[in-house]
C-alpha positions as CSV (number, residue, x, y, z in Angstrom):
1,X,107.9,105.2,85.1
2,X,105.3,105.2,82.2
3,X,102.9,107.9,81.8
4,X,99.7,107.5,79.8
5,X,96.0,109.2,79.1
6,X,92.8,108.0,79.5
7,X,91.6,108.9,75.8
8,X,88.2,107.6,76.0
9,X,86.1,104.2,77.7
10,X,84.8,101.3,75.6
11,X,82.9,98.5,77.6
12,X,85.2,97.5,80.2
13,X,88.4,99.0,78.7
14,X,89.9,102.4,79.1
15,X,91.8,103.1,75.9
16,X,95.0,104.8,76.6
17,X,97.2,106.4,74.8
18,X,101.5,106.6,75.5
19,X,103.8,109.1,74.4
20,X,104.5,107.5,71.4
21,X,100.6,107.6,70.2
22,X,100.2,104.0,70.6
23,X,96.6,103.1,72.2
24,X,96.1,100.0,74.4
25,X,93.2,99.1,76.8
26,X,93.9,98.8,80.6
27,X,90.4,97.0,82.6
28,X,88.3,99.8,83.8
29,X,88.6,98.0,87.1
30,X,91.9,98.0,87.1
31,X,92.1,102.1,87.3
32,X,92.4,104.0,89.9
33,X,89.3,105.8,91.5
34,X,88.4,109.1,90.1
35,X,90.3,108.0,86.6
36,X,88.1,109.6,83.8
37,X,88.6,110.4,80.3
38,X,91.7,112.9,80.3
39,X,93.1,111.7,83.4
40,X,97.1,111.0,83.2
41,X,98.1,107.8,84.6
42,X,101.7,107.0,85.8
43,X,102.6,103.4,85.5
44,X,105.3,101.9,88.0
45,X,107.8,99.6,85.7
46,X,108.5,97.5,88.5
47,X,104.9,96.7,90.3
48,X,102.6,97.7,87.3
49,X,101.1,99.6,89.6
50,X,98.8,102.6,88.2
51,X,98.2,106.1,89.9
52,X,96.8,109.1,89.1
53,X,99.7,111.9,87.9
54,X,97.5,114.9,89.4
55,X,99.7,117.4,88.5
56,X,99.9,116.4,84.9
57,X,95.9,115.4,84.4
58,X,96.2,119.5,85.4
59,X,98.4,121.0,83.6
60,X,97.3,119.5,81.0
61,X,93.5,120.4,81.3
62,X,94.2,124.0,81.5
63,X,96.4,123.6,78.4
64,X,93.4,122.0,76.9
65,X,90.7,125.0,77.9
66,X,93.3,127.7,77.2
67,X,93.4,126.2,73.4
68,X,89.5,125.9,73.5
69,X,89.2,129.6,74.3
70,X,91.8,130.7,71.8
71,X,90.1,128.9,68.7
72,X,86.3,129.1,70.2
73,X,86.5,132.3,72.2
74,X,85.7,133.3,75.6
75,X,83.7,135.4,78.0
């Protein structure tokens, strides 16, 4: 199973990025509903498939705010 990030949306096309940095674009109506920028998507090798990896997309935004507050400070 693939995992990949919604870095941002251009037209039609979200532009992903995989673990090895490479970007490619996946049809916006291909995604899942509730995909958004940031959102980690796991990709079934067999089916193709695409669904959101909750757990990740969450971890992963926390990660994001906790480095936000350490360079930009908090309240």
């Amino acid at each position: 199973m693939k995992k990949v990030s919604i870095d941002r949306f251009e037209g039609t096309l979200a532009i992903c990025e995989d673990a090895d940095g490479k970007f490619f674009g996946i049809e916006s109506a291909e995604l899942p509903q509730g995909a958004k920028e940031g959102t980690v998507l796991k990709i079934d090798d067999a089916e193709g498939t695409l669904a959101i990896d909750e757990e990740e997309t969450a971890r992963r935004r926390k990660k994001n705010a906790r480095l936000q507050n350490d360079v930009f400070g908090g309240k």
